[in-house]
Every structure is written in C-alpha cells, then in structure tokens.
MARLUM-181054 format. One record per residue (C-alpha): residue number from 1; chain; x, y, z. Coordinates in Angstrom, 2 decimals, m for minus. Layout:
BEGIN
+-----+--------+---------+---------+---------+
| num | chaine |      px |      py |      pz |
+-----+--------+---------+---------+---------+
| NUM |      A |       X |       Y |       Z |
...
+-----+--------+---------+---------+---------+
% end
This chain:
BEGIN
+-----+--------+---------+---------+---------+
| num | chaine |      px |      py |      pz |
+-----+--------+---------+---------+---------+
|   1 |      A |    0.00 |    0.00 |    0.00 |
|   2 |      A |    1.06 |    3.77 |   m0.97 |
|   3 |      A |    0.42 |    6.31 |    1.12 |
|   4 |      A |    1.34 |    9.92 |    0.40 |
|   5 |      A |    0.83 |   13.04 |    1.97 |
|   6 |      A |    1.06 |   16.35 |   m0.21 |
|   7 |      A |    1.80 |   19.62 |    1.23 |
|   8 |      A |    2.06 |   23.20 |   m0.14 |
|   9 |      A |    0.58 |   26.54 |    0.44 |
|  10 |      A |   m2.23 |   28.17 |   m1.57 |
|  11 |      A |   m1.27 |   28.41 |   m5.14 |
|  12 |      A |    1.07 |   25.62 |   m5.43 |
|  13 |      A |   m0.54 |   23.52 |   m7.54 |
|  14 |      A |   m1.53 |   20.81 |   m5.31 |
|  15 |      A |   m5.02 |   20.30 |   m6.81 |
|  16 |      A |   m3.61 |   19.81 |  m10.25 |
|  17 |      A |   m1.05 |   17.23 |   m8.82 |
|  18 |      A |   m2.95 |   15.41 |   m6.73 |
|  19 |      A |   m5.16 |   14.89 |   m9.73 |
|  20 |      A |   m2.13 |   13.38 |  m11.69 |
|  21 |      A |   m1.12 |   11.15 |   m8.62 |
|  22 |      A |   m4.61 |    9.84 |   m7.44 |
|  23 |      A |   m4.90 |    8.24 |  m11.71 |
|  24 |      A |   m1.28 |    7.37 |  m12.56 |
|  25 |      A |   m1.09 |    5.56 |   m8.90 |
|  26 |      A |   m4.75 |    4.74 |   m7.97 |
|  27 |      A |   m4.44 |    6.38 |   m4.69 |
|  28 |      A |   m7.69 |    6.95 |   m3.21 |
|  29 |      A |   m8.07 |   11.09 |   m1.86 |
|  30 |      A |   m8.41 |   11.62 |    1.20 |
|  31 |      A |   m9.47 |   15.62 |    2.20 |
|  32 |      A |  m10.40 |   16.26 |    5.55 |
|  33 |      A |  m12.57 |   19.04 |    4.42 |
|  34 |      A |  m14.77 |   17.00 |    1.85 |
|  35 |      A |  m14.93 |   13.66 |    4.51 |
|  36 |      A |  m16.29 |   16.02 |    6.73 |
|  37 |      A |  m19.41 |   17.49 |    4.25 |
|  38 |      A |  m20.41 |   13.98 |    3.67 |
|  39 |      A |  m20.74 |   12.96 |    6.64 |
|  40 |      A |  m22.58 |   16.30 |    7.34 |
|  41 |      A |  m24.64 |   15.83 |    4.30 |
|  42 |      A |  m24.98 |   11.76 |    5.20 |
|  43 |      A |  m25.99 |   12.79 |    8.75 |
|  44 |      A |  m24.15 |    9.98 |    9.93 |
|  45 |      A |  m23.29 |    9.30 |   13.90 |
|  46 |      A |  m19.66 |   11.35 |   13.33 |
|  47 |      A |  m21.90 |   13.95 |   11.12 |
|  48 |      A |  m24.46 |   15.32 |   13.59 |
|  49 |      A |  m21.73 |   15.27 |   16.20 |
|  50 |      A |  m19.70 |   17.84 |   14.17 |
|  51 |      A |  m22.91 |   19.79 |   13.17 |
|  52 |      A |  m23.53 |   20.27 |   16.97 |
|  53 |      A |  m20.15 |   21.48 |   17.49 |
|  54 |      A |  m20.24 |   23.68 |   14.19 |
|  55 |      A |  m23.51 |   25.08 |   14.79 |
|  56 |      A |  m21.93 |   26.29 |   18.60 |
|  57 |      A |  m19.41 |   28.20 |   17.49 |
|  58 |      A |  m16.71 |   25.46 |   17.59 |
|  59 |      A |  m14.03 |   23.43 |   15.55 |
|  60 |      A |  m14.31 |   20.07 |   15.14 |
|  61 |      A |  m12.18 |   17.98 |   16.87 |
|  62 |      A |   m9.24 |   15.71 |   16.34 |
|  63 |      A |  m11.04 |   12.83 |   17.85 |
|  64 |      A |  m14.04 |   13.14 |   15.88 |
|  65 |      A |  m11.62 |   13.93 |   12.48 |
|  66 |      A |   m9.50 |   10.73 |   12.94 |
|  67 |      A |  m12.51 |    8.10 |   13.40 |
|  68 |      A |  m14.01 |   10.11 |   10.10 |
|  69 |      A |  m10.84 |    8.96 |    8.23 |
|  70 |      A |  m10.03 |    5.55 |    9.86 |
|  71 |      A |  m13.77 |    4.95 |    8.48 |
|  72 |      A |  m13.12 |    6.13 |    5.20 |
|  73 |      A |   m9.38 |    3.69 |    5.02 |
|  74 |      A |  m11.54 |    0.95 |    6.59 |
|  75 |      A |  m14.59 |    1.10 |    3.76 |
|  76 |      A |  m11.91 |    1.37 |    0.67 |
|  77 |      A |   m9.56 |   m1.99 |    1.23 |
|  78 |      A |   m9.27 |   m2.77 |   m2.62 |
|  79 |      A |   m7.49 |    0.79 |   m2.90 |
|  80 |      A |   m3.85 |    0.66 |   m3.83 |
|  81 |      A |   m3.23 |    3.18 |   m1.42 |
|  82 |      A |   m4.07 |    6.88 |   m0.03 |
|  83 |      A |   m3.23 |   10.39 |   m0.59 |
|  84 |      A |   m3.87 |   12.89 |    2.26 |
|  85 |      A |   m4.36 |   16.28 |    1.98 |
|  86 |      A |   m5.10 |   18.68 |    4.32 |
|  87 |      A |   m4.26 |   16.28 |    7.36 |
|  88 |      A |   m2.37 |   16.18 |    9.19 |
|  89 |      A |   m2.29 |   20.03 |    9.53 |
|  90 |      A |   m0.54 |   20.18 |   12.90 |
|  91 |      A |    2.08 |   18.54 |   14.98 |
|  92 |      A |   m0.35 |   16.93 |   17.26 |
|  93 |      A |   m1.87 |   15.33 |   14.13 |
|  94 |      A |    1.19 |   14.30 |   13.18 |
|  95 |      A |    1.04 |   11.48 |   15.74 |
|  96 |      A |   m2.55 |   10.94 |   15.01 |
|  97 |      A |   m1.98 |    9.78 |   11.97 |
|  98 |      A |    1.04 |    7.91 |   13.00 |
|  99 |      A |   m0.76 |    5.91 |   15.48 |
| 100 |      A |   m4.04 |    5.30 |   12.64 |
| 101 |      A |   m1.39 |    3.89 |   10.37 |
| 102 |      A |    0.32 |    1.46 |   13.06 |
| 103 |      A |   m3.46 |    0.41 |   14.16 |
| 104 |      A |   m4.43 |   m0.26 |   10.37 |
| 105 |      A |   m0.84 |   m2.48 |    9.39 |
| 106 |      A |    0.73 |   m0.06 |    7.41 |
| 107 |      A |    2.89 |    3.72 |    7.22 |
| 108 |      A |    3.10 |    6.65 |    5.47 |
| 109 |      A |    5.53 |    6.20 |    2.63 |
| 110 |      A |    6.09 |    9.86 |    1.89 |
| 111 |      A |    4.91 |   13.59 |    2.75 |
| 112 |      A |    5.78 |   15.52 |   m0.94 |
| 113 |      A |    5.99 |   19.52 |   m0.04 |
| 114 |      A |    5.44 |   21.85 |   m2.99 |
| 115 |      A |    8.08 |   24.67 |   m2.24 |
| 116 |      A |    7.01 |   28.06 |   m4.21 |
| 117 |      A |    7.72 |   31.25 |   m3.23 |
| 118 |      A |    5.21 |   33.60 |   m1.39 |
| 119 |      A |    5.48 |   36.23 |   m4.30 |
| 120 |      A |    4.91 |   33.45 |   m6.66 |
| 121 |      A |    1.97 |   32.35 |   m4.70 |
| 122 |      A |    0.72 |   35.18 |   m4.27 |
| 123 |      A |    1.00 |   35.97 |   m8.45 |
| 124 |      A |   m0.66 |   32.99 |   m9.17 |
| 125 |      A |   m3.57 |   33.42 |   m7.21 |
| 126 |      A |   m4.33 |   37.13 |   m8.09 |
| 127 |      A |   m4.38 |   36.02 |  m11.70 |
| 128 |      A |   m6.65 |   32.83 |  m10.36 |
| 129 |      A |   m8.66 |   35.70 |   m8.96 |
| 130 |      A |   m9.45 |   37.28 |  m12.33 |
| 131 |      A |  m11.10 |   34.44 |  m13.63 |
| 132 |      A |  m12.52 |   32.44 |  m10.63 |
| 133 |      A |  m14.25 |   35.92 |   m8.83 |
| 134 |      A |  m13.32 |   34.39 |   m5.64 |
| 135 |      A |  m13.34 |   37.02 |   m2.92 |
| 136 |      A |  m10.63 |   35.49 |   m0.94 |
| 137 |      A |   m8.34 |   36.13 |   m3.57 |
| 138 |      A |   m7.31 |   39.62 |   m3.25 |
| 139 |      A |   m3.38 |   40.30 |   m1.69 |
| 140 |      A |   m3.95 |   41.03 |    1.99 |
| 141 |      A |   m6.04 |   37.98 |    1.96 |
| 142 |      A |   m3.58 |   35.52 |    0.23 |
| 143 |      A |   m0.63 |   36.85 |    2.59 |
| 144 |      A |   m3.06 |   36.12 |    5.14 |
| 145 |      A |   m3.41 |   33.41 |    4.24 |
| 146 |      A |    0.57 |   32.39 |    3.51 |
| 147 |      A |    0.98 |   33.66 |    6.95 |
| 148 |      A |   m0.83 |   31.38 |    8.38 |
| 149 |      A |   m0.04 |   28.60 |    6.37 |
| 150 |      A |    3.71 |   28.80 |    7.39 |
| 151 |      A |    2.84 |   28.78 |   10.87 |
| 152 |      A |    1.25 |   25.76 |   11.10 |
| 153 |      A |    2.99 |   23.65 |    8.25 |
| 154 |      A |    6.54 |   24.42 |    9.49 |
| 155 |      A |    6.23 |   22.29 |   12.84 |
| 156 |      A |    4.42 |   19.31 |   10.74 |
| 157 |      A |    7.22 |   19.41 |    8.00 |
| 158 |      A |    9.70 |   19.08 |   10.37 |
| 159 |      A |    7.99 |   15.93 |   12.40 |
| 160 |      A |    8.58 |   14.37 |    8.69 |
| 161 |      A |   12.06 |   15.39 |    8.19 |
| 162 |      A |   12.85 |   13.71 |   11.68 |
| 163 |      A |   11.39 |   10.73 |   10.31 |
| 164 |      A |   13.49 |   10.62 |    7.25 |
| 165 |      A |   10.32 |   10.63 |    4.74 |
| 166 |      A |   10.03 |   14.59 |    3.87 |
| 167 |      A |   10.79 |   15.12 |    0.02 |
| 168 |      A |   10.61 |   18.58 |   m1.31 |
| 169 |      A |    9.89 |   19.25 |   m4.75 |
| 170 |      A |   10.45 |   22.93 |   m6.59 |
| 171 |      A |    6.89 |   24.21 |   m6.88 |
| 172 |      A |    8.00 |   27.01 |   m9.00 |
| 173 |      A |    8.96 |   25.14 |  m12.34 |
| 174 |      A |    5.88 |   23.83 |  m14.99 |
| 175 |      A |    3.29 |   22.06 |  m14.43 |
| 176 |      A |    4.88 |   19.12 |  m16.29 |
| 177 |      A |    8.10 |   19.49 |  m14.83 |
| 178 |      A |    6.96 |   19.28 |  m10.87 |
| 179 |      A |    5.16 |   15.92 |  m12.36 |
| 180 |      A |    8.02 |   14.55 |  m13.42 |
| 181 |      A |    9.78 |   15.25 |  m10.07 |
| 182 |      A |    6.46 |   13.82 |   m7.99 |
| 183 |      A |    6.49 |   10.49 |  m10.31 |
| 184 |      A |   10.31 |   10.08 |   m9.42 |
| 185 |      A |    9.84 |   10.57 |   m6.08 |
| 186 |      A |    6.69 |    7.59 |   m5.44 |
| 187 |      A |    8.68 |    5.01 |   m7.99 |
| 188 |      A |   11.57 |    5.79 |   m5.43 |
| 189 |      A |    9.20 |    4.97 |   m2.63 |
| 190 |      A |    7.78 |    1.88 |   m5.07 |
| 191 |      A |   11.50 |    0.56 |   m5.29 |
| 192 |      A |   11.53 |    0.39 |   m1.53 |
| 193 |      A |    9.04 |   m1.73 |   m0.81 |
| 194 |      A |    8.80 |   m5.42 |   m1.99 |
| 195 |      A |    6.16 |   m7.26 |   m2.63 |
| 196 |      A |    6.24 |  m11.12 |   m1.04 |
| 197 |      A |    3.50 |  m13.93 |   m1.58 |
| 198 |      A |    3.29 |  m16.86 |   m0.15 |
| 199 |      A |    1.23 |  m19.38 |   m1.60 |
| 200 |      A |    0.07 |  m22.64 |   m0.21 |
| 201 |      A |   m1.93 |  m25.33 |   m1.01 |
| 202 |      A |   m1.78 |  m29.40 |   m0.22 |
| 203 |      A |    0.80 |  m30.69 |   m2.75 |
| 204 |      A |   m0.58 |  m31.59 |   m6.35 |
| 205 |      A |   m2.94 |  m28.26 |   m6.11 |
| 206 |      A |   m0.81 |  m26.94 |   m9.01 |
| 207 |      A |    0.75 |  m24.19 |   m6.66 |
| 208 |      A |    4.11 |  m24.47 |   m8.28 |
| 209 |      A |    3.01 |  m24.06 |  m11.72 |
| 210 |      A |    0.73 |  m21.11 |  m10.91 |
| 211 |      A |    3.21 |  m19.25 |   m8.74 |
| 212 |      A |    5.59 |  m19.57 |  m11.64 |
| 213 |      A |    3.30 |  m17.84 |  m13.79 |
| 214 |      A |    2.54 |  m15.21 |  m11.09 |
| 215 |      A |    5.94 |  m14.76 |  m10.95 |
| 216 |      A |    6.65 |  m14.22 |  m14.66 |
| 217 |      A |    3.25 |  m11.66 |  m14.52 |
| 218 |      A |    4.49 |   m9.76 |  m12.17 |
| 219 |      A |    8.26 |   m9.66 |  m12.53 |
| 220 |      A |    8.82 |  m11.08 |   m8.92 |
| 221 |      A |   11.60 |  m13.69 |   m7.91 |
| 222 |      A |   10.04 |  m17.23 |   m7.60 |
| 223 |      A |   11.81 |  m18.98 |   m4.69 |
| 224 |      A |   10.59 |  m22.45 |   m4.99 |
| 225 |      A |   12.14 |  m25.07 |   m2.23 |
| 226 |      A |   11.20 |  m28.07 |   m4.27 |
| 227 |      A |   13.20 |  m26.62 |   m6.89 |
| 228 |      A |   16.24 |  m25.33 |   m4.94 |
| 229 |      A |   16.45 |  m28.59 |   m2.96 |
| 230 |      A |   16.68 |  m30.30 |   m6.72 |
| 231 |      A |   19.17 |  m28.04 |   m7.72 |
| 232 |      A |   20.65 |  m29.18 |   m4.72 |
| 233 |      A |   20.25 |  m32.97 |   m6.03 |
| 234 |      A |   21.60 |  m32.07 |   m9.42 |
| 235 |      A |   24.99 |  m30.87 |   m8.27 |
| 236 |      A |   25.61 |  m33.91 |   m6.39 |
| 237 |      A |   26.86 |  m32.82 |   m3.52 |
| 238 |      A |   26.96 |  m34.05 |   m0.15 |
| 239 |      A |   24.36 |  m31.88 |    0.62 |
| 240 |      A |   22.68 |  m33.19 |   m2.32 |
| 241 |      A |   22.76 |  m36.76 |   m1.82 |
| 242 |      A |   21.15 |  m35.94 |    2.19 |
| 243 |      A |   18.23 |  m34.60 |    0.40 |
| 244 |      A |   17.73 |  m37.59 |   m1.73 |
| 245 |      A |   17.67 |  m39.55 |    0.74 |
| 246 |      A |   15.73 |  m37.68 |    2.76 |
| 247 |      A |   12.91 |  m37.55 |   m0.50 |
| 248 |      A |   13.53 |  m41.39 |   m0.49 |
| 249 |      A |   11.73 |  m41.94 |    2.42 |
| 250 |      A |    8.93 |  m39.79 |    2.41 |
| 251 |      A |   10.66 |  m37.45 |    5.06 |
| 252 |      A |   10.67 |  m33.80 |    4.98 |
| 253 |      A |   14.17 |  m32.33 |    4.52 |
| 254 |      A |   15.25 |  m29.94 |    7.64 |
| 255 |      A |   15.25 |  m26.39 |    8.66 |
| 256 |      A |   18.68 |  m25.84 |    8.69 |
| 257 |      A |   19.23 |  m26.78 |    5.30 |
| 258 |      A |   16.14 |  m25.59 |    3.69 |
| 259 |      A |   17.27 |  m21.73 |    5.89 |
| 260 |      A |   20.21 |  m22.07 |    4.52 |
| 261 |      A |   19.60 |  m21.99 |    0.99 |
| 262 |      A |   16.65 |  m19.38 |    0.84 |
| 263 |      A |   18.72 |  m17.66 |    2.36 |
| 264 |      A |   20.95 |  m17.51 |   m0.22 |
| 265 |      A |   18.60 |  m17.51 |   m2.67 |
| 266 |      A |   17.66 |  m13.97 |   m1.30 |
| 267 |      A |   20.99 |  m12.55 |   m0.93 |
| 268 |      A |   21.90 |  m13.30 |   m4.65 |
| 269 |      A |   18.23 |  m11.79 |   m5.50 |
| 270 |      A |   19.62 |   m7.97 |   m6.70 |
| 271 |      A |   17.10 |   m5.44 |   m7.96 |
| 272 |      A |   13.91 |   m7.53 |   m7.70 |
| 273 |      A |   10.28 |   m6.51 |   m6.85 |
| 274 |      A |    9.64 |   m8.75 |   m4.71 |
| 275 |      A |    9.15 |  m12.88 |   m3.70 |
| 276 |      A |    6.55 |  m15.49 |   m4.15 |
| 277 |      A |    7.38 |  m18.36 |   m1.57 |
| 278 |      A |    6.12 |  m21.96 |   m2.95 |
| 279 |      A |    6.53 |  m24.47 |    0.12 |
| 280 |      A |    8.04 |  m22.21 |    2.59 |
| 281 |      A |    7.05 |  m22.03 |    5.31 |
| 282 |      A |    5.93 |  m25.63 |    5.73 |
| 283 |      A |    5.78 |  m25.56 |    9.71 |
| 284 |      A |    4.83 |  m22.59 |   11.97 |
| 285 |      A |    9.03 |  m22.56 |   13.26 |
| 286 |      A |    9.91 |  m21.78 |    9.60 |
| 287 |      A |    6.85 |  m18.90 |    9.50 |
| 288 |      A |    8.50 |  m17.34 |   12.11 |
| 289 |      A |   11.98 |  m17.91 |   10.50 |
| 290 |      A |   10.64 |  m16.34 |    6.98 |
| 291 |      A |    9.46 |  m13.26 |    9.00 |
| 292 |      A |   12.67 |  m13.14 |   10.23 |
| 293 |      A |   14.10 |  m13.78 |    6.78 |
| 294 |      A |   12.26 |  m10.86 |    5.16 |
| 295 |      A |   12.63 |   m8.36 |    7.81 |
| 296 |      A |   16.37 |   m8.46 |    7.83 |
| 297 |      A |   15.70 |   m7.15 |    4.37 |
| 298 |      A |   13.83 |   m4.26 |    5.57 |
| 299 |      A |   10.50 |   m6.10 |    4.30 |
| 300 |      A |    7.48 |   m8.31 |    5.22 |
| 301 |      A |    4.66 |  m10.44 |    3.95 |
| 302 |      A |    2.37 |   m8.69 |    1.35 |
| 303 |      A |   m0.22 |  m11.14 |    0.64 |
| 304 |      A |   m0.91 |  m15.09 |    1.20 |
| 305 |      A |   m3.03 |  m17.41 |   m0.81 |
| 306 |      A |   m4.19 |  m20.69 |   m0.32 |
| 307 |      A |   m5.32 |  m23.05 |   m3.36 |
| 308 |      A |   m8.45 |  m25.08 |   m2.37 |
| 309 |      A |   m9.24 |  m28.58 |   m3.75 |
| 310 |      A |  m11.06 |  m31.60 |   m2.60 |
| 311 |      A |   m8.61 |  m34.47 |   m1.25 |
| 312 |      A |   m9.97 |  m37.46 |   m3.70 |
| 313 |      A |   m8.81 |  m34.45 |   m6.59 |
| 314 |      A |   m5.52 |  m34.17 |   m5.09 |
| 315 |      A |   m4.41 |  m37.81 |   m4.94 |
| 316 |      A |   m5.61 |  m38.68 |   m8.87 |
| 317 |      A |   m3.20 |  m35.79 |   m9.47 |
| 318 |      A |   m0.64 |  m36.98 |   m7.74 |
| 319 |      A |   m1.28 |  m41.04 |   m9.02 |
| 320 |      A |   m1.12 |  m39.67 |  m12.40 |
| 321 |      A |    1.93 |  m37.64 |  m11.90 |
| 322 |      A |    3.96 |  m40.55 |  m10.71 |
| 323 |      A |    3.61 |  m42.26 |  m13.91 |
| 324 |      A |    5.32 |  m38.92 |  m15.61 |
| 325 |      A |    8.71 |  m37.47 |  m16.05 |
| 326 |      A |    7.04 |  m34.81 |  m13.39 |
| 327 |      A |    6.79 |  m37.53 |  m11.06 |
| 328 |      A |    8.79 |  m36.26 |   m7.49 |
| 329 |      A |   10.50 |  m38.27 |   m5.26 |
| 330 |      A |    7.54 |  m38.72 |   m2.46 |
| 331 |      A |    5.21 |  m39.53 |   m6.04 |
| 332 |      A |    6.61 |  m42.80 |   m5.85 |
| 333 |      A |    4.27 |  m44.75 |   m4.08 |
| 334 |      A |    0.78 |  m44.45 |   m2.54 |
| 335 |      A |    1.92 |  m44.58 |    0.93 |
| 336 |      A |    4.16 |  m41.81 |    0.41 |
| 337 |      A |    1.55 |  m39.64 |   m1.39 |
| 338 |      A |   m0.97 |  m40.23 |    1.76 |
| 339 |      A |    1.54 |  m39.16 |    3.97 |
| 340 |      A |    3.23 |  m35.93 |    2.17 |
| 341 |      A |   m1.16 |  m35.20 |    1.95 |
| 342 |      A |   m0.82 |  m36.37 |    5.91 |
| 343 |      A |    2.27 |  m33.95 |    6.46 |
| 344 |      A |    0.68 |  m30.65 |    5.13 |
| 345 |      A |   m2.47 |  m31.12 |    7.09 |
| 346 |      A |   m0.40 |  m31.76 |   10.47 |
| 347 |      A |    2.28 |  m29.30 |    9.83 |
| 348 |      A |    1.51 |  m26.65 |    7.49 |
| 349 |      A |   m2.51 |  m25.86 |    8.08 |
| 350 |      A |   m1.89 |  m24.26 |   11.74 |
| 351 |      A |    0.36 |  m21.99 |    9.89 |
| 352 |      A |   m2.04 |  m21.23 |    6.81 |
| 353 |      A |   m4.39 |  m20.39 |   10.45 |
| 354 |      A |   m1.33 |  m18.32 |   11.76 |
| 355 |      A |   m1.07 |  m16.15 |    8.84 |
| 356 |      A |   m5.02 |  m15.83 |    8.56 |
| 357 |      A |   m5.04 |  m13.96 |   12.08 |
| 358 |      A |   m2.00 |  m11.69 |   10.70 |
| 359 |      A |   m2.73 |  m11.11 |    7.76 |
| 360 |      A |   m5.95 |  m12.82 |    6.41 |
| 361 |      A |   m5.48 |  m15.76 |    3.87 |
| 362 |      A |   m7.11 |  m15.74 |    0.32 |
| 363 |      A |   m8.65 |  m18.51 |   m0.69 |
| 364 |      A |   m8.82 |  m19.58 |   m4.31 |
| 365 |      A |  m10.30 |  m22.71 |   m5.87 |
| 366 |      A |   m8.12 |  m24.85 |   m7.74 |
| 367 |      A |  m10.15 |  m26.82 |   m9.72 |
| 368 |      A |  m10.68 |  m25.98 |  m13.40 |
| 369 |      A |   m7.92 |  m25.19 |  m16.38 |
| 370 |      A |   m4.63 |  m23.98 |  m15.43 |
| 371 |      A |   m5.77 |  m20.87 |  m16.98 |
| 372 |      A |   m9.17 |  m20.44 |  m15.19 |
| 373 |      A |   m7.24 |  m20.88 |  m12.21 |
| 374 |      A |   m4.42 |  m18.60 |  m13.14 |
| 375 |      A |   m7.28 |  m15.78 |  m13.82 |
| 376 |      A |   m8.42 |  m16.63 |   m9.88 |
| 377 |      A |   m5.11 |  m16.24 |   m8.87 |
| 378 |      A |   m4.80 |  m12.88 |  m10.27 |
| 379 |      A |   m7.84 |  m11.57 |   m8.65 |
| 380 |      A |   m6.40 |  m12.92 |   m5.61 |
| 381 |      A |   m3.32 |  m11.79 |   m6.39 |
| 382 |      A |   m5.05 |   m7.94 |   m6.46 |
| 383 |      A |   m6.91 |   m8.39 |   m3.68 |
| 384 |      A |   m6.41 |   m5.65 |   m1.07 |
| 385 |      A |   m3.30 |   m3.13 |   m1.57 |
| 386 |      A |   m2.04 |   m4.70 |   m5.28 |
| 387 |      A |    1.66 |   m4.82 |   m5.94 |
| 388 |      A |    3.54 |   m1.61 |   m6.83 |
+-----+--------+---------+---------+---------+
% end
C-alpha cells in the first residue's frame, strides 16, 4: 500500500497534482474538508456530532476527524493506497496519523511539499482571482493566508524530516516538470518496498506451476524449495545426496538446510520486486523464521493465498503424476503420497491459520484449467493493496 501526503501553500498547484497522482497511482483522496461534508450531508453518527459542534461556534475535533478517516481507510480496502491532503495540519496530528497507520498495518511512505515562493503564490492566485471571482483572492487575503499557512505547516514538516520521509519538490517550475519530479519521487518509494507472496496449497494443487506464472506476470523472484532442494540434487553434492535420501523416504528435509539456501537464494536476489514463496514455510518454526528472513531485508509479507481442492482431486493428481517425467521423489508410491497429503495437514494448516489472524489468507479454488485458475489467482493476487 502507498500512502502519500502532499503539502504546499495556496497556489502551489496541489489540486492539479494530486489529480495526476490519485490516476497514474490509484491512490484513493483523502481531504479532511470534503470527509467532513459527507458525513454532514450523510448525517451519519460522526456527522451530527460535528454539526452540533459547528452550529456552537466550535471546531471540530481531532477525535471526531481521525474516526471520520479511519472509516473512510476501513470502507476502501481494494485501494492501492491513499493520498492525504489537508491532514495532518498540525504537529499533534502528526502522531494521530502515525498511530491510525500502526493500528491499520501499514505507514506513510512519503509527505511531498510543494516549495514556491510567497510572491509566486501570491502571483498565481491574483491572476486565479481574475477568472474564478473568488473574494478570498485579493493580496492582503492571500498573505493572510501564507501567513498562516507557514505557521502551522513548518512544525508538521519538520515531524517528517525527523522521520526521514520529507521530500521537497520545486513548486516554482511547470506544471509538467513538478510531475516529473512527484512520479520520481513515489517510484523511489515503489523501489523500496517489496512485494512477497506466499502461496500454499496441499501438494498436487498446481501451486508451483501457478506461482511460476505469477511470478513471470508480475516480474517477482520465484523462490521455490522443491526446486532449490533439486538443484541441490543435481549438483551432487553431499548436501545433495542428504536430500535424496531424505525424499527417499517420504521425510521432509530440515530447517537448517532448507534456511540455509533461501537464504541464499535472497541474498543473490539484486534489484527484484519482490518474492513469491512456494513451500516455505511448511511448519509454523519456519513462518516465524521467513518473517525473520524478510525483515532483515527491511521487508514483510504482502499477501498469502491458499489453493483449495477436494482431497480425492488431489491424490488422482498426484497417481497420475507418478507415472510422468514430473513424477517427485515422495510420487513414488501411494503410501508416500498419503503421507506428504498427511504432512501438510499436520504441519503446514496451523500456519495457513497463523497467517489468517495476521494477515488474512485468500482462498482460491483450484479446480478448473490452469488458466481459469491462473485468472483466480490474479484476482487474488489484487486483492487488497495490489503490488507496486
């Protein structure tokens, strides 16, 4: 998910760029002036509260202006992300929004300040003046308004500088040109942030040949254990000829090998969007080891999906595979495919649970052609904040 905050005083273009970033990025807007007139206009719960206070003279408060927006995040999960504008407008609200972000799983990439000059500003909204007839836009009135601006931006912009995500961006050059410099600036932010899937499913649900395909879609790195461990196999090494024997009899190979190689896997990884995990994590030690895993690279679990498919489908897949040059090691023999089936309901569904608790679990049905299931797996794939 990208969220942005944009920032500038009156006459910096921010309406005109916000435009630009809510369609290139599908952000959803977010102004705490226009939340507030629908819920006015809805007469909703928060609405009549803040009517009561308007119609006594008051401002509406923080408390009331934070559940407005947590309500609007809350109704819009398909959105890619959010842009804010207008909030947070002071330093208190800085830590508002902090704390709404923590409490809904996810930050603010990026606050984007429009820097123009106040005689600039105030140029640009004379001549907005001419045309518009607003009566707010004579001089005394715009410095006014400047004024005022400064005073209560200044301590906000400089709660984002602490945190390292303030970017400033010359509001003073063409329209086209301060574009540019915004889109630069969020496919930094995009670069930052990896995108990891983990996709399970009871083996012979065809999640190695769809994540493959995902990962081709979507440009990500597909880190396969199956297929590492038979690299492994291939070299004929020592470590190679453990896992074979291992696959021999039905066992499953152990953490400290399997570690070890993703591991590697993801340190040779350079320049990548992001991972989707096939059969990793197996066992709710290794989920905790891939969390580990993924945040020593400054990252975390994006989505998961599970592939659904009734158990008398899964073994006639698995029969038939045996008797192919896709036939595995545990395909061998009906004993072994009962108890690799046995394995992932023991081991791995607590952690499919685990990760449904976390971070909720999509569920896709596997049955069909590999490319009616593919087209499910996309949708899943989209589901909630999509990859960047």
């Amino acid at each position: 998910m990208l969220n942005i905050a944009l920032f500038g005083p009156p006459g910096a273009g921010k309406g005109t760029q916000s435009e630009f970033l809510i369609k290139e990025f599908k952000l959803f807007y977010i102004s705490t002036g226009d939340l507030l007139r629908k819920e006015l206009a809805a007469e909703s719960k928060l609405g009549l509260e803040a009517k009561s206070i308007i119609a006594s003279g008051g401002l509406v408060s923080d408390e009331i202006i934070v559940q407005i927006i947590e309500k609007t995040i809350t109704e819009h999960p398909d959105a890619d992300g959010f842009l804010f504008d207008g909030f947070p407008r002071t330093y208190i609200q800085c830590y508002i929004l902090e704390g709404l972000m923590i409490k809904l799983d996810t930050s603010l990439n990026c606050l984007i300040s429009l820097e123009v000059d106040e005689e600039e500003s105030v140029a640009r909204l004379l001549n907005r003046g001419k045309s518009s007839g607003r009566m707010d836009d004579n001089e005394q009135v715009i410095r006014n308004r400047l004024k005022e601006y400064k005073e209560k931006t200044l301590p906000v912009l400089d709660f984002y500088k602490g945190r390292g995500i303030y970017r400033q961006v010359d509001g003073g050059q063409s329209i086209e040109k301060v574009t540019e410099d915004i889109r630069s600036i969020v496919r930094e932010e995009q670069a930052k942030h990896l995108f990891n899937v983990v996709i399970f499913g009871y083996p012979g649900s065809g999640r190695g040949s769809q994540g493959a395909a995902l990962a081709k879609k979507y440009g990500l790195e597909y880190v396969s254990t199956g297929s590492i461990l038979e690299k492994e196999i291939k070299a004929g090494s020592a470590l190679g000829k453990r896992i074979q024997e291992l696959y021999e009899n039905g066992q499953l190979v152990p953490d400290e090998i399997v570690v070890e190689l993703i591991e590697q896997t993801l340190e040779r990884a350079k320049d990548v969007k992001g991972f989707i995990f096939k059969g990793f994590p197996r066992t709710l030690v290794q989920s905790y080891i891939l969390d580990g895993l993924l945040k020593k690279h400054g990252t975390s679990i994006s989505r998961v999906i599970e592939l659904e498919l009734p158990t008398l489908e899964l073994i006639k897949r698995l029969d038939e595979r045996r008797n192919t040059e896709r036939c595995m090691p545990y395909d061998t023999t009906t004993a072994k495919i009962v108890q690799r089936l046995h394995d992932h309901e023991t081991l791995t569904v607590p952690v499919i649970e685990k990760y449904q608790q976390l971070h909720g679990v999509v569920k896709v049905d596997g049955m069909g052609s590999f490319d009616a299931v593919l087209a499910r797996m996309e949708a899943a794939f989209n589901t909630g904040a999509k990859p960047l």
